[in-house]
C-alpha positions in Angstrom: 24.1 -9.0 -39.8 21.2 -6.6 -39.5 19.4 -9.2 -37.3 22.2 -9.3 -35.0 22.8 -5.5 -34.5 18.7 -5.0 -33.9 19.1 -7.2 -31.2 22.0 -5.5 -29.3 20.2 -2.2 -30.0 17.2 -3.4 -28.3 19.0 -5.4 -25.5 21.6 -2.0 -24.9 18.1 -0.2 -24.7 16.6 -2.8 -21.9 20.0 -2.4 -19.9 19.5 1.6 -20.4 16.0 1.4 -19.3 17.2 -1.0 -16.1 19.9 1.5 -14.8 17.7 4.4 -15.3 14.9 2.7 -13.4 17.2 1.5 -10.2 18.6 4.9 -10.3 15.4 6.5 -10.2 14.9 4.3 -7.1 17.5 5.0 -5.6 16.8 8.6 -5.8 13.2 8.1 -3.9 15.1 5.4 -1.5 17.3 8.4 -0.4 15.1 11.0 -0.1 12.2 9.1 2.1 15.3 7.3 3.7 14.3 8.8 7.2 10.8 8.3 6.8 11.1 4.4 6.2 13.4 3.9 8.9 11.1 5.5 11.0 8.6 3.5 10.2 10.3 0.5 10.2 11.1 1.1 13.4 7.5 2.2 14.6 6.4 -1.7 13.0 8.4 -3.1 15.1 8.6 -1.6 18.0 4.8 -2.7 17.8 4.8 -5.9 16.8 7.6 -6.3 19.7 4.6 -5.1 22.2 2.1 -7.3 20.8 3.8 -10.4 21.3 5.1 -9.4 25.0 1.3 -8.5 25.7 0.3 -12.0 24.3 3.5 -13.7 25.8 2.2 -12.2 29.3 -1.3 -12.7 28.8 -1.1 -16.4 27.9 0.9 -16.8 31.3 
């Protein structure tokens, strides 16, 4: 029985360590939230400039 409760000890302590981690995440996500979409949309708006230079050059 000991063998049993040691392993939902540990597995209570990976599902502790799993929440605490995506919350920590989260946190970050939501405070640099404006500063990826910004740059999100920076990439793109790039990449979408790239291919119409290419597009027109190849014509």
């Amino acid at each position: 029985m000991k063998s049993k409760e040691n392993v939902l000890d540990s597995g209570i302590w990976n599902d502790i360590i799993v929440v605490v981690g995506l919350l920590i995440t989260l946190f970050v996500f939501m405070e640099y939230s404006g500063e990826i979409s910004n740059e999100v949309a920076t990439i793109v708006s790039k990449s979408l400039e790239d291919m119409n230079t290419s597009v027109a050059s190849s014509k």
